[in-house]
Backbone bond lengths (Angstrom), bond angles and torsions (degrees), N, CA, C in turn:
res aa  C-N    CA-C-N  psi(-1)  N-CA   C-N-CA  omega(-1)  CA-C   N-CA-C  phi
1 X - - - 1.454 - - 1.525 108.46 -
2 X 1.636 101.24 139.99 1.979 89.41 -174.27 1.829 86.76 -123.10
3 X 1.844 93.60 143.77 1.827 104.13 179.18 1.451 80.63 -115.40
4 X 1.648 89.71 165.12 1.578 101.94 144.84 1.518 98.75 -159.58
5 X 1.814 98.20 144.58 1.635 102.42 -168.19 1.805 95.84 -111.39
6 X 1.164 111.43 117.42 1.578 110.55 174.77 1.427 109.31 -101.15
7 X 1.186 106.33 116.59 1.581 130.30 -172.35 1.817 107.33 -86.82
8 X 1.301 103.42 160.01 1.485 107.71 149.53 1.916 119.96 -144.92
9 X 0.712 100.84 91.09 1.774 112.40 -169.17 1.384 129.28 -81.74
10 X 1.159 126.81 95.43 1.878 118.74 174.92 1.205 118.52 -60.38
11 X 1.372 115.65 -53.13 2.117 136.16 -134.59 2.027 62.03 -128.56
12 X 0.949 155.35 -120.38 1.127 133.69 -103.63 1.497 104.57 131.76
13 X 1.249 131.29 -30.50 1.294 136.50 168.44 1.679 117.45 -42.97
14 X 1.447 100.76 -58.32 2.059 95.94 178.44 1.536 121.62 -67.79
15 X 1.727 88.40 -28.64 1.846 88.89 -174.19 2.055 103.88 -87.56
16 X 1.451 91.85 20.17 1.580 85.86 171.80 1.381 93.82 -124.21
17 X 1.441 131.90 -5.49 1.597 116.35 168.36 1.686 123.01 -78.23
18 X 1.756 82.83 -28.30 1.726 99.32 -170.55 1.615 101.77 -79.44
19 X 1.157 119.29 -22.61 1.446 114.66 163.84 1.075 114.58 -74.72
20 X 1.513 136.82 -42.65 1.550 112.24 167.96 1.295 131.58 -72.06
21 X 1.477 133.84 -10.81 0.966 148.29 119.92 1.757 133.47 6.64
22 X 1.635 87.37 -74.63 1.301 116.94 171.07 1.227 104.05 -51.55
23 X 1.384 120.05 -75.42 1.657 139.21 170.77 1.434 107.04 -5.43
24 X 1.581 101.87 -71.92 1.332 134.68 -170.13 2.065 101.17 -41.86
25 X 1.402 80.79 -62.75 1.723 88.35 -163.86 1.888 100.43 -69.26
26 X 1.024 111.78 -22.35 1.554 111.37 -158.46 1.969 87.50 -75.55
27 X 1.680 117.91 -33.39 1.301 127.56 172.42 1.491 125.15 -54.63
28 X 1.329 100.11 -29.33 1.529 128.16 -173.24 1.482 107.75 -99.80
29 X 1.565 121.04 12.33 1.509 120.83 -163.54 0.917 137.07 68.14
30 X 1.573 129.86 5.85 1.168 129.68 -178.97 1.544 119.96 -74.40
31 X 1.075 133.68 149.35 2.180 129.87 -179.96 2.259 63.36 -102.78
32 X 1.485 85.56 131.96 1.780 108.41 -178.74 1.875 95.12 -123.80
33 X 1.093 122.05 125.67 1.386 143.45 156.95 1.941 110.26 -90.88
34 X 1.676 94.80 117.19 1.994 73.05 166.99 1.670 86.79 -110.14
35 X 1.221 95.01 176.54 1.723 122.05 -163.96 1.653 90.23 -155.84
36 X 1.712 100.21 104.65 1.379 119.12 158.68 1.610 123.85 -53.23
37 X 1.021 150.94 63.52 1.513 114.15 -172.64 1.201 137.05 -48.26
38 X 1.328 127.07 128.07 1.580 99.72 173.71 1.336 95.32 134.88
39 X 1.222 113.96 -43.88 1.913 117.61 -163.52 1.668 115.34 -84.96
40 X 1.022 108.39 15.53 1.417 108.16 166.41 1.604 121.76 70.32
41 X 1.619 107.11 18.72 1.459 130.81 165.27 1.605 117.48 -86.92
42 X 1.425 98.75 126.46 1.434 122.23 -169.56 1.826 85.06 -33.51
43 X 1.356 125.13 139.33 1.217 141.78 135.46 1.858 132.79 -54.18
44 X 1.068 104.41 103.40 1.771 111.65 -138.55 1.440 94.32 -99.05
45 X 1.103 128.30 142.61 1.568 159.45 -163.13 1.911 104.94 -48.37
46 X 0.975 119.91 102.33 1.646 94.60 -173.05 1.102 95.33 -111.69
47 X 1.631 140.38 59.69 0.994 151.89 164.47 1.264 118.81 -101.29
48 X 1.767 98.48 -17.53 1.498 98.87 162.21 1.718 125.09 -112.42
49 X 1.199 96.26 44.52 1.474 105.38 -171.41 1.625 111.26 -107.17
50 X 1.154 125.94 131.65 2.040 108.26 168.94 1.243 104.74 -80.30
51 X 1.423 134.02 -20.67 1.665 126.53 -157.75 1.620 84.27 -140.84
52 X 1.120 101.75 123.56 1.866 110.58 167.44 2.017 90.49 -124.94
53 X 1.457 103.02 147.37 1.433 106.34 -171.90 1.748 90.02 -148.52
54 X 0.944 126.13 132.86 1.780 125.28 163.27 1.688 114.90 -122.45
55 X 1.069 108.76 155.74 1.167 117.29 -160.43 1.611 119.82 -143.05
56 X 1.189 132.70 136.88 1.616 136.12 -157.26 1.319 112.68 -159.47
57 X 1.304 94.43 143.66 1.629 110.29 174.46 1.931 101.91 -79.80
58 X 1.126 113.38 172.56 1.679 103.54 177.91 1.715 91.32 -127.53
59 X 1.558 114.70 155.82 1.717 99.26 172.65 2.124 82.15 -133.85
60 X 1.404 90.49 172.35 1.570 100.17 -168.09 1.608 116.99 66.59
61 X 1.436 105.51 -121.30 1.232 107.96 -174.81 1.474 113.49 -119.76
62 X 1.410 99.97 38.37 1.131 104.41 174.09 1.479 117.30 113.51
63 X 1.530 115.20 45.70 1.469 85.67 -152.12 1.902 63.95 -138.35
64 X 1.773 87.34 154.42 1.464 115.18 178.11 1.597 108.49 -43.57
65 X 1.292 137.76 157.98 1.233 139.04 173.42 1.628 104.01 -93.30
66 X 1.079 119.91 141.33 1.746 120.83 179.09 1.470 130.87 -49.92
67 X 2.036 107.29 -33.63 1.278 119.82 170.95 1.772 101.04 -79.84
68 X 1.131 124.38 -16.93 1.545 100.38 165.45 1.054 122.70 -75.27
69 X 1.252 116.72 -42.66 1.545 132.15 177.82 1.652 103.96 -55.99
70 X 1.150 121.55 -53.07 1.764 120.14 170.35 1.810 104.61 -51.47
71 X 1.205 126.21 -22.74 1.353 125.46 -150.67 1.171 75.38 -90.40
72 X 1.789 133.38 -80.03 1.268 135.43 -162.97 1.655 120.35 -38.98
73 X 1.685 116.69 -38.12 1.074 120.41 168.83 1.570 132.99 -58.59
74 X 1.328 84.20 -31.78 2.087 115.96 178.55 1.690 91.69 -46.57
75 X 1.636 109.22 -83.67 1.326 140.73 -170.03 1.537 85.13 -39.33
76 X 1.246 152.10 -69.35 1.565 154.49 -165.67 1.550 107.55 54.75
77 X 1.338 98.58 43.67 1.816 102.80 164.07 2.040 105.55 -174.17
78 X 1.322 91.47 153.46 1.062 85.18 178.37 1.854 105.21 -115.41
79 X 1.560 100.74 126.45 1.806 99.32 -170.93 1.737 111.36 -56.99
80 X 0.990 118.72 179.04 1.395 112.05 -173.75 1.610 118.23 -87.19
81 X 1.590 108.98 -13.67 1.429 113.47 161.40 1.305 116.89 -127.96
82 X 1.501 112.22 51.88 1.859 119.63 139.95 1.543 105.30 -82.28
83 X 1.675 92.60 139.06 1.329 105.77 175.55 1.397 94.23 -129.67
């Protein structure tokens, strides 16, 4: 089974959850892809993924950051197991 968890990280906090994560699934057999957001790397096909997972920092009171929200629009679909 292949995942990939595409993160978006300020402080370092998400891109250290999505690595244990990774860990986790790579333990469980998974081939794990991470996907930085943000860094200006081609946005890669997740059509071939079984487990897609995303991940975010929140700013205010909780509210999505703007480059995720551009990220989600990028992708212009939602796979059939995002939750």
């Amino acid at each position: 089974m292949k995942a990939i968890i595409a993160y978006l990280s300020r402080s370092g906090n998400t891109q250290e959850v999505a690595e244990i994560i990774a860990e986790v699934l790579r333990n469980n057999g998974y081939e794990v892809d991470e996907y930085r957001i943000g860094r200006n790397n081609p946005i890669p096909s997740f059509n071939e993924y079984d487990l897609i997972l995303f991940g975010t920092y929140t700013i205010g009171k909780g509210q999505t950051p703007v480059k995720m929200k551009k990220f989600v629009a990028e992708i212009s679909y939602k796979p059939e197991r995002v939750y």
